[in-house]
C-alpha positions in Angstrom: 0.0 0.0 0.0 1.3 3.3 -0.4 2.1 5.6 2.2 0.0 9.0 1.8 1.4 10.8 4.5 1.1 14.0 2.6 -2.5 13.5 2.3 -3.0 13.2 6.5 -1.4 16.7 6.7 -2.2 19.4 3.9 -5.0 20.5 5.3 -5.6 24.3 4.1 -7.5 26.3 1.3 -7.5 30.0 -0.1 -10.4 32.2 -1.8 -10.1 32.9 -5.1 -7.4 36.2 -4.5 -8.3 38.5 -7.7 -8.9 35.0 -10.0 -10.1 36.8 -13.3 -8.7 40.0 -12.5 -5.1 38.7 -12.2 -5.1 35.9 -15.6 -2.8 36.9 -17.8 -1.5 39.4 -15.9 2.8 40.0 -15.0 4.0 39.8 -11.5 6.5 41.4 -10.1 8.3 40.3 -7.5 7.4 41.6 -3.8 9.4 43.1 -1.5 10.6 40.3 1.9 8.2 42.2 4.7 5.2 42.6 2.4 5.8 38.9 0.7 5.7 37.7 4.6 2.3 40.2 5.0 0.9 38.3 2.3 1.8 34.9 3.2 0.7 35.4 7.1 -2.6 37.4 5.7 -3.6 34.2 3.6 -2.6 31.4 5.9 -4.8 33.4 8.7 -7.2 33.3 6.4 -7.2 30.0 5.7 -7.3 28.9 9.3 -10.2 31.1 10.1 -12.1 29.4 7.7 -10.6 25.6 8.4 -11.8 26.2 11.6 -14.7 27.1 11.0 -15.7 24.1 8.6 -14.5 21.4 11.5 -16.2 23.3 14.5 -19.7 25.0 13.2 -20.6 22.5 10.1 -24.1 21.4 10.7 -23.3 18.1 9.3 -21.4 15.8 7.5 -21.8 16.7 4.2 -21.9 20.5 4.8 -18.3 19.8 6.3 -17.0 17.8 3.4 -18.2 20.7 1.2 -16.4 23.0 2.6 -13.5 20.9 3.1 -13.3 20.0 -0.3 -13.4 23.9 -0.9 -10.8 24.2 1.7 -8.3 21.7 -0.9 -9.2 23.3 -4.0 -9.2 27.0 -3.0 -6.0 27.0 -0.9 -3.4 24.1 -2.1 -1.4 24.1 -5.5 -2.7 20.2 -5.6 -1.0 20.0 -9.2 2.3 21.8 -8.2 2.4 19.6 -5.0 1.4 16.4 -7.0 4.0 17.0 -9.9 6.9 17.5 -7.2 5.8 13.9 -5.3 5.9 12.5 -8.5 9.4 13.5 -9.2 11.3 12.5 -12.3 8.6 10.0 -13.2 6.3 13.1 -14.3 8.9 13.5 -17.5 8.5 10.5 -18.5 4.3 9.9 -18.2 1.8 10.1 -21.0 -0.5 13.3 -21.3 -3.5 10.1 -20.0 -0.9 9.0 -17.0 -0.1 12.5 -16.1 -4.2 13.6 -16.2 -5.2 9.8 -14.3 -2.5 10.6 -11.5 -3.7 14.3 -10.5 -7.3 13.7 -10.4 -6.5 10.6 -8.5 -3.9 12.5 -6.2 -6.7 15.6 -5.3 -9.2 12.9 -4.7 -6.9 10.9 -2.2 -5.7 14.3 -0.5 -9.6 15.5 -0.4 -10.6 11.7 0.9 -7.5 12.3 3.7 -9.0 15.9 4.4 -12.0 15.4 5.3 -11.4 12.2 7.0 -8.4 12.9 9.5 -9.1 16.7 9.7 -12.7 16.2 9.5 -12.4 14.2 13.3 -10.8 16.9 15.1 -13.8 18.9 16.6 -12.8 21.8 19.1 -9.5 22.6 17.0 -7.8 26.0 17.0 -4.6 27.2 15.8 -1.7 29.9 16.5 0.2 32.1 14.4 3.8 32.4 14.7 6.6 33.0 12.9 6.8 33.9 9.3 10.4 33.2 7.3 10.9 34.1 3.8 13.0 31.8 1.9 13.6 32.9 -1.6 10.3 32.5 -3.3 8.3 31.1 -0.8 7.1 32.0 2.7 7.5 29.9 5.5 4.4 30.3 8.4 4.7 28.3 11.5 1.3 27.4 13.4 0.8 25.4 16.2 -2.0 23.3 16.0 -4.2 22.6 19.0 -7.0 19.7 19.0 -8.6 18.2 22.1 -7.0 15.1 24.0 -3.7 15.7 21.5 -0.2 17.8 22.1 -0.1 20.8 20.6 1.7 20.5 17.3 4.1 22.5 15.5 3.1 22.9 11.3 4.7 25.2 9.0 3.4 25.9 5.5 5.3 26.6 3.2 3.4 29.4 0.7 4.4 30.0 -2.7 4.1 34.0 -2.5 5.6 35.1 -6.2 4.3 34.8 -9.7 0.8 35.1 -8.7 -1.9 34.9 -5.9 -1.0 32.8 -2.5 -0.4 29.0 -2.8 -0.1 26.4 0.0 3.2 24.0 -2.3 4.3 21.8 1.2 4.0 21.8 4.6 7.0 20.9 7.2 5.6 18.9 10.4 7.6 19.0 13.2 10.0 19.8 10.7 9.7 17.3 8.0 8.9 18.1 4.8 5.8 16.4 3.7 5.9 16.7 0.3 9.2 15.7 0.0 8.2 12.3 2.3 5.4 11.7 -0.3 7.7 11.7 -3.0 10.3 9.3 -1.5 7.0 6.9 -1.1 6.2 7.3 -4.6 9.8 6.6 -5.7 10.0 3.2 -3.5 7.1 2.2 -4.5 8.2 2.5 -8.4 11.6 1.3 -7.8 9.6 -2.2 -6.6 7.0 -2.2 -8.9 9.5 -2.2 -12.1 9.0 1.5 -12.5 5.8 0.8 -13.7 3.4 4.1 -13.6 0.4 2.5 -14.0 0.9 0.1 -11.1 1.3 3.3 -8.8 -1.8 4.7 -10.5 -3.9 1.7 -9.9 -2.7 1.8 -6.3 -3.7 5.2 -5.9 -6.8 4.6 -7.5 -7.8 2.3 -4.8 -7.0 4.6 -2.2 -9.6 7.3 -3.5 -12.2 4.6 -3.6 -12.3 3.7 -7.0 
């Protein structure tokens, strides 16, 4: 089985920040305290409304709603899917590159809403925010009931266009980075074969 330990921990989402207003258009790049304005603005953001979905959802399916619009809105799922799928992505078909990411965004919705889903009474802290070249690291520490507080950093791509959530580092691992070590000893077992990983992935989402 392969190890989605990506999926348990990417948990944020993002509005759509000036969508049709900003197609097309050039960025330029933004200045270190304002890049970190932005990144701390959108991630505080993001955990208002996480919140918000786990704690005051009046059911089940409200909460996987939002949830789901929590994934779409917030997470680069395609960035952070082509980076777990490392140098295997050069090499798959236009159908094995299409299967993989709709099959990745529903395993990271399914792992959403069921782990995140669970923790009722959640809150979270702000803390630091680093800028590291282009990307903004925010640290948060994460507080459910019955559980240690934890220490999560997200790691927002900040330049180029609006706000993206592209990894998150628990307890200081990087998560994406984990994912994509998975994928690769998977492959490296299964003969490098794509569509083994696919069909693996595929069960995981239900399919």
């Amino acid at each position: 089985m392969v190890k989605l330990n990506l999926m348990d921990a990417i948990v944020l989402n993002r509005r759509l920040f000036l969508a049709a207003a900003l197609a097309g258009a050039t960025f330029l790049p933004l200045p270190t305290h304002a890049q970190s304005n932005v990144a701390a603005d959108f991630i505080r953001r993001a955990g208002n409304e996480l919140v918000a979905a786990v704690n005051n959802s009046p059911n089940e399916a409200r909460k996987k709603a939002e949830l789901t619009r929590i994934v779409d809105s917030y997470i680069d799922v395609d960035n952070v899917g082509r980076f777990c799928l490392g140098r295997y992505w050069t090499s798959a078909s236009q159908q094995q590159r299409q299967q993989y990411l709709n099959l990745f965004h529903k395993v990271l919705v399914r792992n959403v809403t069921s782990k995140i889903g669970e923790a009722k009474g959640m809150s979270y802290t702000l803390g630091r925010v680093t800028p590291q070249g282009e990307n903004t690291l925010v640290q948060t520490i994460i507080h459910r009931p019955g559980n240690a507080p934890a220490n999560v950093q997200w790691v927002v791509a900040t330049q180029g266009g609006p706000p993206r959530i592209v990894d998150v580092l628990a307890e200081g691992t990087s998560l994406r980075l984990t994912q994509r070590q998975d994928y690769a000893s998977f492959l490296q077992h299964h003969n490098q074969d794509l569509d083994t990983l696919i069909s693996a992935i595929s069960r995981q989402a239900g399919e």
